[in-house]
N, C-alpha and C positions, 0 to 999 in steps of 0.2 A: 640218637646223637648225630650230629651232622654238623660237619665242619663251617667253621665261618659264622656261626648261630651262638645265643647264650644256649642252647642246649649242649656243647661243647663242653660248656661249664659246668650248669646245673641239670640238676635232672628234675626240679621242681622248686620253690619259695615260698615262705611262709611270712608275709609283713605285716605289723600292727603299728600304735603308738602306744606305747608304755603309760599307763595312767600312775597315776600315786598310789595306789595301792603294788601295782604291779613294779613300778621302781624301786618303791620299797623293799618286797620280794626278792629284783635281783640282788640288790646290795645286802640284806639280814643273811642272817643266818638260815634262813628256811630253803631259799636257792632250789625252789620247784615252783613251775607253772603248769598249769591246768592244760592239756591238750584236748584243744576246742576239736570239734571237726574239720576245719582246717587245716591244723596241723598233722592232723591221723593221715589225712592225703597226702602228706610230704615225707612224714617220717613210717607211717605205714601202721598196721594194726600188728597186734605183738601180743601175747601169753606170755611170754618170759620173758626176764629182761633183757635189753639190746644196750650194748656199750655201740656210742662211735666217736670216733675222732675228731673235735672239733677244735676247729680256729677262730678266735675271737678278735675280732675289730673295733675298735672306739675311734671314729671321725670325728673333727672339727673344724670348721673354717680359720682358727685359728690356728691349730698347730700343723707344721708342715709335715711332720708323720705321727703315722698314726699309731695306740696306743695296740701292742697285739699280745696278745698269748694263747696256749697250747692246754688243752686238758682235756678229760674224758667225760661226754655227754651220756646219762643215763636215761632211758627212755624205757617204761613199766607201764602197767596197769595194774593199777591200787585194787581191784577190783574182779583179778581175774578168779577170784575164788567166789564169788558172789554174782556170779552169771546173772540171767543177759545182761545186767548192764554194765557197761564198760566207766572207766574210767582214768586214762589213759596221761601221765605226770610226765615233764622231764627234768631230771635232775642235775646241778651242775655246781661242783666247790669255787669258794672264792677266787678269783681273777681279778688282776689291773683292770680289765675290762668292767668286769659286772659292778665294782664298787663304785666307779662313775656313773654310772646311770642316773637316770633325771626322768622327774616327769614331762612326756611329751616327746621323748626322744622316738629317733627312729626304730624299730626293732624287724629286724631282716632274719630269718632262719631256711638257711640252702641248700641242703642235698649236690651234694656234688656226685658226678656219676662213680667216680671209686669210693661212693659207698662214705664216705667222710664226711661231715657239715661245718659249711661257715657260717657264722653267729658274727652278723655286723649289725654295731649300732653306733644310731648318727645322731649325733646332735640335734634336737630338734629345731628346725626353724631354720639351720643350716644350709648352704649353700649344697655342702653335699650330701643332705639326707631327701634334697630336693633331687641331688642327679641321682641318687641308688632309687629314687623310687620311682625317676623316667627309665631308667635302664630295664628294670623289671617290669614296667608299663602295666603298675600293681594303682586302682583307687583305692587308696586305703579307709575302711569302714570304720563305724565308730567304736564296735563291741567285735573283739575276735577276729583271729588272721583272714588276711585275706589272701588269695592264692592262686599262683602259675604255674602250668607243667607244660609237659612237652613245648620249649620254649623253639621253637622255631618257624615264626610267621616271620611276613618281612620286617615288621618292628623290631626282630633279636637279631637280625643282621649285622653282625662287628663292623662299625661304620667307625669313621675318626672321632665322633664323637664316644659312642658305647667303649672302643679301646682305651681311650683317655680314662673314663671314669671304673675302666677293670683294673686298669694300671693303681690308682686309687688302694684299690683292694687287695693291693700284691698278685696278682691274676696277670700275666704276660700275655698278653694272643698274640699267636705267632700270625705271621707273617703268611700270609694266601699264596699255594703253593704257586699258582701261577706266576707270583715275584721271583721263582726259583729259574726262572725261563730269562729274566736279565742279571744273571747271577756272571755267568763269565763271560759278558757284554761289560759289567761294570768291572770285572776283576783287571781286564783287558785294557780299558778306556784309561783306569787311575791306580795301573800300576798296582794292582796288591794293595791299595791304600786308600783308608779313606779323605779324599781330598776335604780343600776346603768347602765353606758350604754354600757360596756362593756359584761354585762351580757343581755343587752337586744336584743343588737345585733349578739347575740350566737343562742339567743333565735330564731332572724330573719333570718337567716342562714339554722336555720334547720325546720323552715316551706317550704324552699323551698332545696331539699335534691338533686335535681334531676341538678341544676347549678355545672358546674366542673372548680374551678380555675385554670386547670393546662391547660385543655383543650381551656379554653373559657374566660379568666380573664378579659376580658371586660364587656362580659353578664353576669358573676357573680359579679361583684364590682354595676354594676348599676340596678340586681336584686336584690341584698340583699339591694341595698342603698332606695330605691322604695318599696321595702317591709317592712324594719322599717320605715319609714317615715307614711306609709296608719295604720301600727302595733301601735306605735308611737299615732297620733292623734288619733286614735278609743279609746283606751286608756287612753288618756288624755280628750279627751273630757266626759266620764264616771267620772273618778274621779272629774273633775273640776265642772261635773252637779250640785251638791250641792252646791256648792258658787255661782256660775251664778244665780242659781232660787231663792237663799236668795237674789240677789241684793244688792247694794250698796246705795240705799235711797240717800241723801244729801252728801254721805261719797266721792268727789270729786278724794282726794287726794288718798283715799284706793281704787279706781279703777283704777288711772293711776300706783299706783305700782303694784297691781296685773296684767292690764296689760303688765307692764315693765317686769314680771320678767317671766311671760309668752313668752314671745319673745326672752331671753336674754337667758331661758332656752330651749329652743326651736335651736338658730342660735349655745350655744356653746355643745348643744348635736349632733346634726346633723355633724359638724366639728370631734369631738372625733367619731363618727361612721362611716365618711370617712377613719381615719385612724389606728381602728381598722379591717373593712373589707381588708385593704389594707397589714396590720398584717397578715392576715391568708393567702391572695394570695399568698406574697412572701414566706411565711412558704412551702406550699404545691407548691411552686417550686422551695423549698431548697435555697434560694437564700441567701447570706451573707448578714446582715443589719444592723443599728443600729438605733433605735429611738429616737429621742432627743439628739443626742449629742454632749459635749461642744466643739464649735470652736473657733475662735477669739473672741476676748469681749465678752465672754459669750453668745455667738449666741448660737443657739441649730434648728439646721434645722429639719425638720420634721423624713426624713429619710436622714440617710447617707449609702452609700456600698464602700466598704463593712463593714467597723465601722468607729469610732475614734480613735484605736488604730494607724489602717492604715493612715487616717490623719492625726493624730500626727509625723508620721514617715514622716520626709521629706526625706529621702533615697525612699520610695514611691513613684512611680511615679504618677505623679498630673493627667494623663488622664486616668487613670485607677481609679480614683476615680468618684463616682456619687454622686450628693444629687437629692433629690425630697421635694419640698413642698406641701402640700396639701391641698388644699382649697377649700369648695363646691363653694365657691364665689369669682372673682376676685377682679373688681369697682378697685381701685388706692392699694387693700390692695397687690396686688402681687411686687410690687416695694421690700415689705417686705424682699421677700428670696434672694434679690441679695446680699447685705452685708449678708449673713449665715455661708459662706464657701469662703473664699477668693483663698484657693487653687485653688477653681473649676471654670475654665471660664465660661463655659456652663454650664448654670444649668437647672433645669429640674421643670414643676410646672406643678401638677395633678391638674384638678378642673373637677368639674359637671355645669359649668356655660356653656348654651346656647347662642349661636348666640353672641357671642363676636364682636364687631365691628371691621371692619378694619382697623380703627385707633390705637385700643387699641394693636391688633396683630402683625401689624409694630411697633410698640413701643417695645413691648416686641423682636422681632425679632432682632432689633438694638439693644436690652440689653442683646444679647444673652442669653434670655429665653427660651427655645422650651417648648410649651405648649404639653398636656400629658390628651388623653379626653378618656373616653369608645367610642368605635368604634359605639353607637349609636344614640350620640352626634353629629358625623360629619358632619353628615345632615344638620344640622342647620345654617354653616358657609357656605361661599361662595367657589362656585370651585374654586378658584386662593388659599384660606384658606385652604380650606381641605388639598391641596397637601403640605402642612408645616404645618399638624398635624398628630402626635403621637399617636398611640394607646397605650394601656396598653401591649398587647398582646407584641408590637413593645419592648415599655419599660425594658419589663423584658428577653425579649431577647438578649437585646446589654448589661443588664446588665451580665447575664449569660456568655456573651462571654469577656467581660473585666475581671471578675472573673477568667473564665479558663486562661486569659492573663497573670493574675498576677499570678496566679500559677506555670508557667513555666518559669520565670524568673528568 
């Protein structure tokens, strides 16, 4: 195990897709699957039975959480009285989880190091059954699991993207101790408190001095974003220590708000610090812009270029103009920016969302969307994908050039 890796997490994975017979299975009443050899690798060779603790996950690009429950995984061999050959079952009672199941869906089985497993399954076709099967850097076969252990090459490295899509999973990665090293630099700086985020992401910026927007605006948009984030939780997990260790006793309802407002604070911080970092790139490449402003029906698109003055001018010509929206998260919310700017046919949507599915991306494609990622995001999507995405680097270059455009006219 070694810190900062999915090995942290898992101690091995077992991933398939669920055919119709096997969808079947989970949903009936029979609730045993056949343990391939693959899965004997993760869950282990056994004579008697093994109980462990598992947690089950149901994803979907549509619902904002996810569907979970708690029961007891049995793991036998049907077979161990009829030597040598094995024949190796695991059993599991019904769950909210397993009655959803579908053909084609994802099916993920994990070994966690205390010995306990999470059983996540993703909607197939999904957005995030596309990012749990980058995260685990698993090709999945056609017949029988396929499988990962000792998870720590540089691919399992908790990067901003891998933390994003654990969070998913109910899975927290903490915070890289060496954040613990600007811990009372920040307690110092804001007062015991966590400032606004406009100031903290100032603050995040120039712990790292050595990123050049003008040079590099993709490695600095998703180092500064990766840096208040690890800044961010170190941070908040301090101050929050004192009401966590008082507990909440009987007090039900005062935990689920605490943690509602924990998350709520957390998803519309993170958004305001995508598009402040994105503030200062275009600054230091002089770029014409406008934040927020008003369009039809009172739209207000994230960015406009080169304002709303320009917009407002219909003597202006409409392909010289740009909008961007900026989102760390896709899921159905990017539908959002297409009514913002009716001038602009093409429009333009920045996110830090991972492994985007190829349905979601032909969608967007037909909506004349062009999606808009740091160049070290790209990885993540499929070669046929990557060649119909946009860097930032890209971005502020065609913007620079319709700028000079409209100037000469």
């Amino acid at each position: 195990m070694r810190a900062g890796y999915l090995s942290e997490f898992f101690s091995g994975v077992a991933i398939k897709r669920l055919s119709a017979v096997e969808a079947d299975l989970v949903r009936s009443h029979q609730h045993e699957f056949n343990g391939d050899k693959g899965l004997i690798r993760v869950l282990g060779r056994t004579e008697v039975k093994r109980y462990f603790d598992a947690l089950w996950v149901y994803l979907s690009d549509s619902d904002d959480e996810p569907i979970v429950a708690r029961c007891t995984l049995t793991w036998y061999d049907a077979r161990v009285d009829r030597r040598p050959r094995t024949e190796h079952r695991f059993y599991f009672p019904t769950n909210p989880v397993s009655i959803v199941a579908a053909e084609g869906d994802l099916l993920v089985v994990a070994r966690r190091p205390d010995d306990s497993v999470l059983i996540i399954i993703a909607q197939g076709g999904s957005t995030i059954a596309s990012q749990v099967q980058w995260l685990f850097g698993v090709a999945v076969q056609h017949k029988g699991f396929s499988v990962r252990e000792e998870l720590e090459t540089e691919q399992d490295r908790i990067q901003f993207a891998s933390a994003f899509i654990l969070e998913q999973l109910g899975i927290d990665a903490d915070a890289p101790a060496a954040a613990e090293n600007y811990l009372d630099a920040m307690l110092a700086r804001f007062n015991g408190q966590l400032p606004p985020t406009a100031a903290f992401s100032a603050y995040a910026r120039e712990t790292l001095p050595d990123l050049d927007p003008m040079a590099d605006p993709d490695g600095a948009l998703l180092g500064w974003m990766e840096r208040e984030e690890i800044l961010f939780r170190t941070m908040e997990k301090h101050i929050l220590g004192d009401r966590l260790q008082k507990g909440f006793a009987d007090d039900v309802d005062g935990f689920l708000a605490f943690s509602l407002a924990v998350q709520n604070r957390r998803k519309s911080r993170s958004g305001r610090a995508l598009e402040n970092h994105l503030q200062v790139i275009f600054d230091a490449n002089r770029i014409r812009y406008q934040r927020g402003a008003l369009t039809e029906a009172k739209q207000k698109p994230d960015f406009l270029f080169p304002g709303g003055k320009e917009y407002a001018d219909l003597s202006f010509e409409a392909t010289l103009l740009t909008m961007l929206g900026a989102k760390t998260t896709c899921k159905d919310r990017w539908r959002q920016v297409l009514a913002e700017a009716k001038r602009i046919d093409h429009k333009h949507l920045l996110t830090l969302e991972a492994a985007i599915s190829v349905a979601q991306t032909d969608q967007m494609k037909e909506y004349k969307l062009q999606l808009v990622l740091p160049r070290g995001l790209h990885g993540t999507f499929t070669a046929p994908q990557q060649r119909e995405l946009m860097t930032l680097a890209n971005f502020t270059a065609m913007v620079k050039q319709r700028e000079a455009a409209s100037t000469t006219r």
